[in-house]
mmCIF file of the N, C-alpha and C atoms, coordinates in Angstrom:
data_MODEL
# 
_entry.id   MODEL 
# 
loop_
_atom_site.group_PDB 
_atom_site.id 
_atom_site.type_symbol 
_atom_site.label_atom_id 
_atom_site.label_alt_id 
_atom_site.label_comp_id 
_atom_site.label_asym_id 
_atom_site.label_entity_id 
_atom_site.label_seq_id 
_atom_site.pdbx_PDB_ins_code 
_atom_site.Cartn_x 
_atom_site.Cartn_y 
_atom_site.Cartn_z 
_atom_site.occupancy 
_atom_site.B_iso_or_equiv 
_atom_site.pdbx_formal_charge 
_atom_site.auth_seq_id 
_atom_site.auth_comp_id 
_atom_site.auth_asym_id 
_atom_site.auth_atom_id 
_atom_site.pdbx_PDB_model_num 
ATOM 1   N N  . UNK A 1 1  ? 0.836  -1.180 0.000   1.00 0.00 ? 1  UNK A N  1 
ATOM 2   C CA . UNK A 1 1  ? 0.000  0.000  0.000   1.00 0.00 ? 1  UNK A CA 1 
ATOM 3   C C  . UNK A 1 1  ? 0.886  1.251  0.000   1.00 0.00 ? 1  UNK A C  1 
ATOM 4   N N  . UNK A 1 2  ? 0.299  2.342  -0.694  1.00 0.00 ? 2  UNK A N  1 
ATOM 5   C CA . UNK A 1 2  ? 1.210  3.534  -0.856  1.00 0.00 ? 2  UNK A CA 1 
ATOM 6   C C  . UNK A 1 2  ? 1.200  4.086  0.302   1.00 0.00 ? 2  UNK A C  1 
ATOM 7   N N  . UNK A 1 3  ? 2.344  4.752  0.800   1.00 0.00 ? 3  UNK A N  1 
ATOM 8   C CA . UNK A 1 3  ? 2.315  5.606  1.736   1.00 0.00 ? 3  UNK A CA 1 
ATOM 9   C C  . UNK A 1 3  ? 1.620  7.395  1.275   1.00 0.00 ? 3  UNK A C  1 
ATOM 10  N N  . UNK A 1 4  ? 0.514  8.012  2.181   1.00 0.00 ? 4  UNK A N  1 
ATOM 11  C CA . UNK A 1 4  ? -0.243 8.985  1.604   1.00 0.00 ? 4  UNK A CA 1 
ATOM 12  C C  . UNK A 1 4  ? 0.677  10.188 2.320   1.00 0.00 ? 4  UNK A C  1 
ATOM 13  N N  . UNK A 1 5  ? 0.627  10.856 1.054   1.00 0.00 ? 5  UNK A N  1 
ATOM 14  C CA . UNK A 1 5  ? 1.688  11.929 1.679   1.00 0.00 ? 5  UNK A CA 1 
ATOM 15  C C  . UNK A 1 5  ? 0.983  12.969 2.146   1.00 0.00 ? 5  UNK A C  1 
ATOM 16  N N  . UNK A 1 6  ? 0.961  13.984 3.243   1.00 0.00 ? 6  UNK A N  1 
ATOM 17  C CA . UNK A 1 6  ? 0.731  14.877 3.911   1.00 0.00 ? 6  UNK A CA 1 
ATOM 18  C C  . UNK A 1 6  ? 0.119  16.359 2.871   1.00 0.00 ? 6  UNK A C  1 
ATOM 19  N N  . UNK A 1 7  ? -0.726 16.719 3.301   1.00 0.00 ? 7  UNK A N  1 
ATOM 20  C CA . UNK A 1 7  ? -1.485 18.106 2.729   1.00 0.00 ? 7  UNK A CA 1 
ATOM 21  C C  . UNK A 1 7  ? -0.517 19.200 3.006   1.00 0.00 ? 7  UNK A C  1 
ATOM 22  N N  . UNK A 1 8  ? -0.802 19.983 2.061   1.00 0.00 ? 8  UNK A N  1 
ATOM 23  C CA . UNK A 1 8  ? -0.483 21.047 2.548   1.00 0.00 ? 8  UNK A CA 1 
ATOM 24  C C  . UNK A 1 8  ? -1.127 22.058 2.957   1.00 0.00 ? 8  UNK A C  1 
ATOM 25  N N  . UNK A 1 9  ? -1.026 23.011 4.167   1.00 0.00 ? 9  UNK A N  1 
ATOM 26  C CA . UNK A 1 9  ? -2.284 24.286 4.757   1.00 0.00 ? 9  UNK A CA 1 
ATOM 27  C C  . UNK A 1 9  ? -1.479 25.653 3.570   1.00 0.00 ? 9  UNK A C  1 
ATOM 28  N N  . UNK A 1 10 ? -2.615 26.039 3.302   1.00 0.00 ? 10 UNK A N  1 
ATOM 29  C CA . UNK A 1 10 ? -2.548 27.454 2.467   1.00 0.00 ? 10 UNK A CA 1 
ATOM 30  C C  . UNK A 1 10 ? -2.202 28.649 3.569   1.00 0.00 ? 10 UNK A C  1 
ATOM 31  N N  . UNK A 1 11 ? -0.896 29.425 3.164   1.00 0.00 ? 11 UNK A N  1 
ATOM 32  C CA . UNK A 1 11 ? -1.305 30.291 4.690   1.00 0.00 ? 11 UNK A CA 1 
ATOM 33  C C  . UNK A 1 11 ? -1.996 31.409 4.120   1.00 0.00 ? 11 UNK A C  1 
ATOM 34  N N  . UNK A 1 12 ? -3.080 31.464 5.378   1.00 0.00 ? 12 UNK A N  1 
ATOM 35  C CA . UNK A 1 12 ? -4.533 32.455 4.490   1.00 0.00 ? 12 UNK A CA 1 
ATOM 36  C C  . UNK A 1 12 ? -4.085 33.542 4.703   1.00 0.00 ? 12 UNK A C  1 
ATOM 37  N N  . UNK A 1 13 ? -2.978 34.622 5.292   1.00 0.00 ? 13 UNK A N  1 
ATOM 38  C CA . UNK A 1 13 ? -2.631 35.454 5.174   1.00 0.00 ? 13 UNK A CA 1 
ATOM 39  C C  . UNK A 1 13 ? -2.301 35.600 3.539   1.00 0.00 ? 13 UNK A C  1 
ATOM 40  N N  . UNK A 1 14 ? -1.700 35.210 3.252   1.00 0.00 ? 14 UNK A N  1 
ATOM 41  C CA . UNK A 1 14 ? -0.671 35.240 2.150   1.00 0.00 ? 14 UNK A CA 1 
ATOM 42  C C  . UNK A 1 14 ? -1.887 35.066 1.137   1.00 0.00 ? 14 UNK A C  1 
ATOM 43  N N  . UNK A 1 15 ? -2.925 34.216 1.164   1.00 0.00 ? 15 UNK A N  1 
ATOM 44  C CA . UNK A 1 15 ? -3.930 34.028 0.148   1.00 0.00 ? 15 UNK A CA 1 
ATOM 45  C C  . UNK A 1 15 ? -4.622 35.530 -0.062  1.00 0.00 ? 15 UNK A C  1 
ATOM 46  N N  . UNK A 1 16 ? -4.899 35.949 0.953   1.00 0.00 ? 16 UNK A N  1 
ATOM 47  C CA . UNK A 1 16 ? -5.692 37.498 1.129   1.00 0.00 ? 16 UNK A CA 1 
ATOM 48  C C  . UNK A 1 16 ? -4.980 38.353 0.267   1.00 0.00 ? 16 UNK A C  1 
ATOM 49  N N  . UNK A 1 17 ? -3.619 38.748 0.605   1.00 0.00 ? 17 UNK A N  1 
ATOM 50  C CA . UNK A 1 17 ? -2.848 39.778 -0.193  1.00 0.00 ? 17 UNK A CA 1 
ATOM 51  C C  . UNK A 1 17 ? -2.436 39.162 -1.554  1.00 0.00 ? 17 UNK A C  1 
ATOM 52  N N  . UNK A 1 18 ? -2.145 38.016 -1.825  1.00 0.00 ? 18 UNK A N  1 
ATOM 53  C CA . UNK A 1 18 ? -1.329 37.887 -3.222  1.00 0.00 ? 18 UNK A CA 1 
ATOM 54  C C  . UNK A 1 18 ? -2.540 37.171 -4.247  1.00 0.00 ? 18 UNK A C  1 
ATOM 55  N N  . UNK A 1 19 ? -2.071 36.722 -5.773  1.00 0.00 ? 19 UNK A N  1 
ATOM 56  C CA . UNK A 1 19 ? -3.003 36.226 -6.561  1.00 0.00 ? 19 UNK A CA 1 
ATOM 57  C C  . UNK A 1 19 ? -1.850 36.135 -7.668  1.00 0.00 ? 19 UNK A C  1 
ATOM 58  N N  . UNK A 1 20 ? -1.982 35.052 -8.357  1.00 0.00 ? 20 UNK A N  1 
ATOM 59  C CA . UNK A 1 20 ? -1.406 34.443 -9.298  1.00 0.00 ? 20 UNK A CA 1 
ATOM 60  C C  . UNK A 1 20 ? -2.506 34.832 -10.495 1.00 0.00 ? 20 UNK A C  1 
ATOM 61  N N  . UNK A 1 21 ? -1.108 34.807 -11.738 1.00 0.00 ? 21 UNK A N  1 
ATOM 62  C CA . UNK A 1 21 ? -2.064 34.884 -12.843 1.00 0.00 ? 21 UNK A CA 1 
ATOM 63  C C  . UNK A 1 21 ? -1.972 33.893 -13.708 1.00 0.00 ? 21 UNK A C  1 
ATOM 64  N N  . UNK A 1 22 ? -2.141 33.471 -14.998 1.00 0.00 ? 22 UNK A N  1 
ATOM 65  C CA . UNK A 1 22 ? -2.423 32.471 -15.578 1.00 0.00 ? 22 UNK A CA 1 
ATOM 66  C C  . UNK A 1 22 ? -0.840 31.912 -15.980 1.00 0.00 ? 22 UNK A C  1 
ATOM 67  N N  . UNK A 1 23 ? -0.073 32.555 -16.218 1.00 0.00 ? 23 UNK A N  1 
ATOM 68  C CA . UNK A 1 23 ? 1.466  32.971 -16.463 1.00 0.00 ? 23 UNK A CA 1 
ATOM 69  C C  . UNK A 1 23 ? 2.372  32.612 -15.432 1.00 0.00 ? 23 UNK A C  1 
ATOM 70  N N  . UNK A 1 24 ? 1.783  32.455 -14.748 1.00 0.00 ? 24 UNK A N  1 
ATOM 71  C CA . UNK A 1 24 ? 2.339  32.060 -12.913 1.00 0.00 ? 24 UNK A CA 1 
ATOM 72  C C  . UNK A 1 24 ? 3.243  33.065 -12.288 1.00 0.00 ? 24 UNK A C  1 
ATOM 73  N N  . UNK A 1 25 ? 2.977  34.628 -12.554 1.00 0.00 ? 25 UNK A N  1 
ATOM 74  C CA . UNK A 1 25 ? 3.245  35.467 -11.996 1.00 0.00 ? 25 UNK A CA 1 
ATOM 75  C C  . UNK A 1 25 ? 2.917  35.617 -10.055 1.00 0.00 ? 25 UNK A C  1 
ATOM 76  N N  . UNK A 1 26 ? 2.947  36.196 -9.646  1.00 0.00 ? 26 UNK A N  1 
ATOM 77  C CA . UNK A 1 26 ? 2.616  36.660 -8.250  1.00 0.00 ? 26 UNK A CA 1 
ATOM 78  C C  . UNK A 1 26 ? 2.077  38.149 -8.174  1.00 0.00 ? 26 UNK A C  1 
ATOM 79  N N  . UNK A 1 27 ? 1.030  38.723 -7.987  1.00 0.00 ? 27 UNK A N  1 
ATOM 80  C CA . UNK A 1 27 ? 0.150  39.817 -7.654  1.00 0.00 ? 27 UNK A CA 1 
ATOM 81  C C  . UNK A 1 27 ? 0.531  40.201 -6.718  1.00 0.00 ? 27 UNK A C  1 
ATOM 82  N N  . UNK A 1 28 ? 0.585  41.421 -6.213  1.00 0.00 ? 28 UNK A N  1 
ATOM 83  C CA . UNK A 1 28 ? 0.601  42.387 -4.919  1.00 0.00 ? 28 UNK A CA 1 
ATOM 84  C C  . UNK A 1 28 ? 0.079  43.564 -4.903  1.00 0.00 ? 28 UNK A C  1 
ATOM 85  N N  . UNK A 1 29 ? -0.325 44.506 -3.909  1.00 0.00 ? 29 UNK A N  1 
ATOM 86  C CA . UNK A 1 29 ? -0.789 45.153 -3.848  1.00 0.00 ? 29 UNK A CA 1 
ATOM 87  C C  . UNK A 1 29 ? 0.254  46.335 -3.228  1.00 0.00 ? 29 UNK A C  1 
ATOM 88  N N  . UNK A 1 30 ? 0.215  47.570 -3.176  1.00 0.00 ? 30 UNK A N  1 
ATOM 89  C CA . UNK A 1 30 ? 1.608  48.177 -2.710  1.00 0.00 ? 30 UNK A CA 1 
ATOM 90  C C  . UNK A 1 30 ? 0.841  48.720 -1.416  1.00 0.00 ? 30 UNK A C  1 
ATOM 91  N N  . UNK A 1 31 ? 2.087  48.941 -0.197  1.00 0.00 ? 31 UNK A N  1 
ATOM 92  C CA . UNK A 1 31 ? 1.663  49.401 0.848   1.00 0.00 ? 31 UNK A CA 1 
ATOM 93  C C  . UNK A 1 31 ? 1.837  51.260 0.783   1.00 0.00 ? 31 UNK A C  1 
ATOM 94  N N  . UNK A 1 32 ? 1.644  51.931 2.021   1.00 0.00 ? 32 UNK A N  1 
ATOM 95  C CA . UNK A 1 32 ? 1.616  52.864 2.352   1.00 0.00 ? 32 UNK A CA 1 
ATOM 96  C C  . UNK A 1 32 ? 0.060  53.750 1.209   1.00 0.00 ? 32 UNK A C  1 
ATOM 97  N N  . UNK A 1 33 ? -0.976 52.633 1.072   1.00 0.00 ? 33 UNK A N  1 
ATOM 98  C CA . UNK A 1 33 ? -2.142 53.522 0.479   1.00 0.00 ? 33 UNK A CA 1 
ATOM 99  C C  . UNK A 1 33 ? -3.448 53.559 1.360   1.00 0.00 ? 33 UNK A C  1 
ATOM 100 N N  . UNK A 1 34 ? -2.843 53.521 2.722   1.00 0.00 ? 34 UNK A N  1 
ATOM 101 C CA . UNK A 1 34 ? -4.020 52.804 3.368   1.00 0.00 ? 34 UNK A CA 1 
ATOM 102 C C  . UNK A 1 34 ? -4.965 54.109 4.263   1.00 0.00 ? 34 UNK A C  1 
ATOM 103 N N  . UNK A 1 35 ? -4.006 55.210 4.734   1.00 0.00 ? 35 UNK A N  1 
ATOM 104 C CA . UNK A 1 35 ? -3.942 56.070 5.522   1.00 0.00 ? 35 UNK A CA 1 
ATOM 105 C C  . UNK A 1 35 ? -3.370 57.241 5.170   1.00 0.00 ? 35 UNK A C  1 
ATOM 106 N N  . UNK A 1 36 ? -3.359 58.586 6.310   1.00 0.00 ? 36 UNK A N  1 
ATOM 107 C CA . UNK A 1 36 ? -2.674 59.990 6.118   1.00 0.00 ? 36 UNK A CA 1 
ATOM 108 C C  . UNK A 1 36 ? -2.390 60.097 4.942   1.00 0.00 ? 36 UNK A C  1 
ATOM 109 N N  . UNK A 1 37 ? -3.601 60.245 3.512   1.00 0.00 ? 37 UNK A N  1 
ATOM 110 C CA . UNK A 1 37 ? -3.455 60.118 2.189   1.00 0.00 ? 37 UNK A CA 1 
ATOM 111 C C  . UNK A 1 37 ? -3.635 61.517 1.850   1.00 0.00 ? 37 UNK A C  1 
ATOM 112 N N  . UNK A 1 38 ? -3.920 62.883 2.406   1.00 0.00 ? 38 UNK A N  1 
ATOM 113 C CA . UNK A 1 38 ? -3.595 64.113 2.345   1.00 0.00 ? 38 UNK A CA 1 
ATOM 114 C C  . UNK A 1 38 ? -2.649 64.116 2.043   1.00 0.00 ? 38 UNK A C  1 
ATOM 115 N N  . UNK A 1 39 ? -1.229 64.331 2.857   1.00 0.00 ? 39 UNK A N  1 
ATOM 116 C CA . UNK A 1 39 ? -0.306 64.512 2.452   1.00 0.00 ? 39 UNK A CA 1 
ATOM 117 C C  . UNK A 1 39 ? 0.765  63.375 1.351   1.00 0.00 ? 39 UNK A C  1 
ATOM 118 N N  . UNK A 1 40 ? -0.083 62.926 0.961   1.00 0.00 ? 40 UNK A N  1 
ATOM 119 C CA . UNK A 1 40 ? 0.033  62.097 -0.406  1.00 0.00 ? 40 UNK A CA 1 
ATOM 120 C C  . UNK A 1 40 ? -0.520 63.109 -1.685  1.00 0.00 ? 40 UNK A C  1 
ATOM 121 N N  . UNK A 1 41 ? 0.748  63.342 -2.998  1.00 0.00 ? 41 UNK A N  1 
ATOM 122 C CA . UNK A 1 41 ? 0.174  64.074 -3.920  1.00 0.00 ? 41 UNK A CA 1 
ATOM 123 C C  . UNK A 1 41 ? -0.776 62.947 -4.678  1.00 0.00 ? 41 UNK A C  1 
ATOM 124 N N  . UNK A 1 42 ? -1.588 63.278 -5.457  1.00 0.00 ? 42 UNK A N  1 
ATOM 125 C CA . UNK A 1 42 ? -2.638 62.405 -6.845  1.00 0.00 ? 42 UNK A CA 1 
ATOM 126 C C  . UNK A 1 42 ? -2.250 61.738 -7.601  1.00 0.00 ? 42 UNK A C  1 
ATOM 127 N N  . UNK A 1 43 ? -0.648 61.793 -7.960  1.00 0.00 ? 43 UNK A N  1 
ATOM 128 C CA . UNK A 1 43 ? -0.225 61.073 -8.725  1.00 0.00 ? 43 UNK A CA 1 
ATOM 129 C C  . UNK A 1 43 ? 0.145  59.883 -8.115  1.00 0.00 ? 43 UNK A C  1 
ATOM 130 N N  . UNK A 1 44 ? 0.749  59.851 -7.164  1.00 0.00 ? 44 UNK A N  1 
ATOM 131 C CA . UNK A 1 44 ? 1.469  59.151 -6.058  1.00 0.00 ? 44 UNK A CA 1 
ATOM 132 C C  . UNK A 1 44 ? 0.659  57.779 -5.848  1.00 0.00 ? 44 UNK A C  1 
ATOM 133 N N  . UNK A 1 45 ? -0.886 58.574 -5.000  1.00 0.00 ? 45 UNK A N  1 
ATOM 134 C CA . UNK A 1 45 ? -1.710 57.724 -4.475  1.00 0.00 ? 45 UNK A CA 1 
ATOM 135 C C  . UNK A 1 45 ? -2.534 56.806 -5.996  1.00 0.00 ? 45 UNK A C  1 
ATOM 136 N N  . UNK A 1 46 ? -2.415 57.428 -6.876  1.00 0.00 ? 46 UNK A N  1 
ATOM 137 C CA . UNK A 1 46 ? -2.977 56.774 -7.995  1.00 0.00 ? 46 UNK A CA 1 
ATOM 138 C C  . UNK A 1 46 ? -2.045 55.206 -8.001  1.00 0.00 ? 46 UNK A C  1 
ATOM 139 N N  . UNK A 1 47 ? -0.927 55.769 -8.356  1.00 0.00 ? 47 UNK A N  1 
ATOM 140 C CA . UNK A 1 47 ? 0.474  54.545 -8.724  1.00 0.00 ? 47 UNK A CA 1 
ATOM 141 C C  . UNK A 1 47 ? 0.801  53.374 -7.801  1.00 0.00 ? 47 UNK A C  1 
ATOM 142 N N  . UNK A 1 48 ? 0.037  54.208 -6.122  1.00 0.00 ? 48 UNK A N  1 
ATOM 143 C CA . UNK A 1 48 ? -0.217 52.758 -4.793  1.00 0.00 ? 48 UNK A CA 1 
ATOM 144 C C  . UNK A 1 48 ? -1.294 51.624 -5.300  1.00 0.00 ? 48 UNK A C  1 
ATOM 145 N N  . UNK A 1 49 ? -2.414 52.563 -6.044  1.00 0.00 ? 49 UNK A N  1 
ATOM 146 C CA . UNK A 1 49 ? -3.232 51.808 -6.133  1.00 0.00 ? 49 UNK A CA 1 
ATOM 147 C C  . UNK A 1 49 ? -3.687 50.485 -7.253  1.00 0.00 ? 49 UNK A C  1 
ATOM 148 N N  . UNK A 1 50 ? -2.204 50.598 -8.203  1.00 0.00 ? 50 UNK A N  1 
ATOM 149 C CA . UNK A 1 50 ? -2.061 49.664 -9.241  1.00 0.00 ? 50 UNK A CA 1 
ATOM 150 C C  . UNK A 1 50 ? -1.610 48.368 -8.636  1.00 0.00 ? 50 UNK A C  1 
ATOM 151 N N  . UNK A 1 51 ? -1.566 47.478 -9.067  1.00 0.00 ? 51 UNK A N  1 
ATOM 152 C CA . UNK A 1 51 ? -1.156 46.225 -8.646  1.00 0.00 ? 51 UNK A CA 1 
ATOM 153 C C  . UNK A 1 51 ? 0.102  45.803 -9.485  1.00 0.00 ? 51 UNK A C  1 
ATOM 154 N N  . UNK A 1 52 ? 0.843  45.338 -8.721  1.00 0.00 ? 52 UNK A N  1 
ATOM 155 C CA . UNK A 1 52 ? 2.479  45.131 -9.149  1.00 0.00 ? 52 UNK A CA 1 
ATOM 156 C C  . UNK A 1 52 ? 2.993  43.320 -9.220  1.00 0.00 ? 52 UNK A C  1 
ATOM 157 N N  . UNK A 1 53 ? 3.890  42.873 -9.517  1.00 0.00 ? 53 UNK A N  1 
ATOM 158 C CA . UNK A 1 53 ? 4.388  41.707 -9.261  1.00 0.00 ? 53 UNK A CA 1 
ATOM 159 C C  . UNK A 1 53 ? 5.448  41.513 -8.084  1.00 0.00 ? 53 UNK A C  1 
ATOM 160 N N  . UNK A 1 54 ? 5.326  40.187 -7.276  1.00 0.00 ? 54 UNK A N  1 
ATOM 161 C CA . UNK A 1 54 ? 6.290  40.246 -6.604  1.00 0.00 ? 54 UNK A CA 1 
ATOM 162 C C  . UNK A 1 54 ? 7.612  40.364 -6.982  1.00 0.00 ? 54 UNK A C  1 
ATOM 163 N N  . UNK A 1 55 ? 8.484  40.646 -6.415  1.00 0.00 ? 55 UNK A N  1 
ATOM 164 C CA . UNK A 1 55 ? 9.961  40.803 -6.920  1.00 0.00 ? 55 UNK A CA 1 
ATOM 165 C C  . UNK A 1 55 ? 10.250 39.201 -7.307  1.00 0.00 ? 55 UNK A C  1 
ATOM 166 N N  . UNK A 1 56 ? 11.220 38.844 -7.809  1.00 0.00 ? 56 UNK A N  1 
ATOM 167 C CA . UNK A 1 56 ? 12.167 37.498 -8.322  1.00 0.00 ? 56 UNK A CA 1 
ATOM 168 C C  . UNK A 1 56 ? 12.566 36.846 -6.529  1.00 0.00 ? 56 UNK A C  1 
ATOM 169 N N  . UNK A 1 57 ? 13.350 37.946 -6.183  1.00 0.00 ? 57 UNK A N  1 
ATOM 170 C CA . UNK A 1 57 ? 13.438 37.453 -5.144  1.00 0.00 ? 57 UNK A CA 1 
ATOM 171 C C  . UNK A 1 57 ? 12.829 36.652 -3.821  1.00 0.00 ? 57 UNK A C  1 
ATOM 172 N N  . UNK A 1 58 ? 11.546 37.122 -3.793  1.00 0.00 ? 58 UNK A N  1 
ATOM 173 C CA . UNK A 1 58 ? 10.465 36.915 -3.059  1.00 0.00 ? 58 UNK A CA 1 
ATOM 174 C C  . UNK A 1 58 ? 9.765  36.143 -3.334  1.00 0.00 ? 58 UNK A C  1 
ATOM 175 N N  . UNK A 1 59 ? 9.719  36.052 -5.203  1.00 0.00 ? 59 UNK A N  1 
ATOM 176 C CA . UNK A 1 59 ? 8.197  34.866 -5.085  1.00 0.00 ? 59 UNK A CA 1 
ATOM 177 C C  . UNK A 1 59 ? 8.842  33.130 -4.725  1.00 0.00 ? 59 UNK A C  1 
ATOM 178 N N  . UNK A 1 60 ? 9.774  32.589 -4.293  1.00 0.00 ? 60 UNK A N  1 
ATOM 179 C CA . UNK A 1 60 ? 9.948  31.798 -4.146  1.00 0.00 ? 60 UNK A CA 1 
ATOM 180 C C  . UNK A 1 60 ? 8.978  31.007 -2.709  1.00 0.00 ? 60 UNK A C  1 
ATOM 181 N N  . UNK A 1 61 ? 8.869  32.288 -2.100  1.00 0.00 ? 61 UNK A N  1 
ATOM 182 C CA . UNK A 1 61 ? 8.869  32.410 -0.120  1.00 0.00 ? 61 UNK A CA 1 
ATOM 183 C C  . UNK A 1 61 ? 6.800  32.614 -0.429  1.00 0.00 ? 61 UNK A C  1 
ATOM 184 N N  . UNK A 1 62 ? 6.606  33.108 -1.614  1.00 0.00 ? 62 UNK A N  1 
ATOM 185 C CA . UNK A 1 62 ? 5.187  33.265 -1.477  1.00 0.00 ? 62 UNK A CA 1 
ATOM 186 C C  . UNK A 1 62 ? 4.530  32.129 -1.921  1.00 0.00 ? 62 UNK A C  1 
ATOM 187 N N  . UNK A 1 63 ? 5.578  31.523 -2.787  1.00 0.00 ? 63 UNK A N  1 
ATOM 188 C CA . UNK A 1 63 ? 4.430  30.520 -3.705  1.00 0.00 ? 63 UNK A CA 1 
ATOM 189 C C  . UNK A 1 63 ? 4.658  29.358 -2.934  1.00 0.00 ? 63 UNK A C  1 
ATOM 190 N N  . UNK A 1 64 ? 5.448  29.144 -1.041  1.00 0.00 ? 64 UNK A N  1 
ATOM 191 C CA . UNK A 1 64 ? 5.666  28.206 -0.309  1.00 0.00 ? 64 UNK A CA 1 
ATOM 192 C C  . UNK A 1 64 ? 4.839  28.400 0.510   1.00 0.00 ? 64 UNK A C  1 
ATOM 193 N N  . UNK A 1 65 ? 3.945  29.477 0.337   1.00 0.00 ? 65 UNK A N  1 
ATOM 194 C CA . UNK A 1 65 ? 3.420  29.711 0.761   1.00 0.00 ? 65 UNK A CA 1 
ATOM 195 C C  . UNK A 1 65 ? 1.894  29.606 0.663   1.00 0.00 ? 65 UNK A C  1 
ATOM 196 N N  . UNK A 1 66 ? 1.465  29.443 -0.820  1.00 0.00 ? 66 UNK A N  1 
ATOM 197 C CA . UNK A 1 66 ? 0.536  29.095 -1.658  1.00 0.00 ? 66 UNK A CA 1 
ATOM 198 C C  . UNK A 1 66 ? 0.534  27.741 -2.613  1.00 0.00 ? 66 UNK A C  1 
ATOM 199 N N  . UNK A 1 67 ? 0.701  26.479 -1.879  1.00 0.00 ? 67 UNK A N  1 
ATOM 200 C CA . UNK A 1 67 ? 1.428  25.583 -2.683  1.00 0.00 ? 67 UNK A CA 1 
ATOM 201 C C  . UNK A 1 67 ? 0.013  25.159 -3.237  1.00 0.00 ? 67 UNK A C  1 
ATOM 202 N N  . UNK A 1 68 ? -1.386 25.656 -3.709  1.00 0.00 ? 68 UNK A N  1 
ATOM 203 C CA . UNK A 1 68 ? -2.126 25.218 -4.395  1.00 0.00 ? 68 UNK A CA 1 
ATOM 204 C C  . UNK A 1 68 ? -2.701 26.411 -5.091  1.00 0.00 ? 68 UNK A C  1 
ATOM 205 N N  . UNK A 1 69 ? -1.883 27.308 -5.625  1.00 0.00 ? 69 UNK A N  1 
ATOM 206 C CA . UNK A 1 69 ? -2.297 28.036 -6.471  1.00 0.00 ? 69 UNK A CA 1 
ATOM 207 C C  . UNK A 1 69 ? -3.036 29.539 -5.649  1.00 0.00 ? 69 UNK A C  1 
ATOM 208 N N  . UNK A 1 70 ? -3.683 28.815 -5.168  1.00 0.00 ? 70 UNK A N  1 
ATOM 209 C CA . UNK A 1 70 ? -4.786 30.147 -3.944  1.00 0.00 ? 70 UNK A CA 1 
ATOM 210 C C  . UNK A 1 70 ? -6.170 29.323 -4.656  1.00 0.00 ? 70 UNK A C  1 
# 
C-alpha cells in the first residue's frame, strides 16, 4: 500500500494579499495607500493603487506559501 503523503495548509494570510495569474506570476498590492493620504500628492496615491508583481526574489517564499495556487 502507498504511503499517503501529507497536505499542505494554504497560509490564508498570504492568500488574502497575493493572486497568481495564468502565467504564474505573483500579484501584490503596494503598501503605504491605506492612511494619512492628504499629504500624499494624486499622482502618487494613484500609482499605490495599481497592482504590481512580486519581486524574483520573493516569489519563491510566497508561492511556499501558496502551494495550491490560492
Amino acid at each position: 500500500m502507498a504511503k499517503a503523503t501529507l497536505k499542505l495548509k494554504t497560509h490564508k494570510g498570504a492568500a488574502k494579499r497575493f493572486k497568481l495569474t495564468a502565467g504564474g506570476k505573483i500579484l501584490r498590492g503596494h503598501a503605504y495607500a491605506r492612511h494619512i493620504l492628504t499629504s500624499k500628492n494624486s499622482n502618487r496615491k494613484r500609482k499605490l493603487d495599481q497592482v504590481t508583481t512580486v519581486s524574483s526574489a520573493d516569489a519563491p517564499h510566497v508561492r511556499a506559501m501558496l502551494p495550491y495556487g490560492r
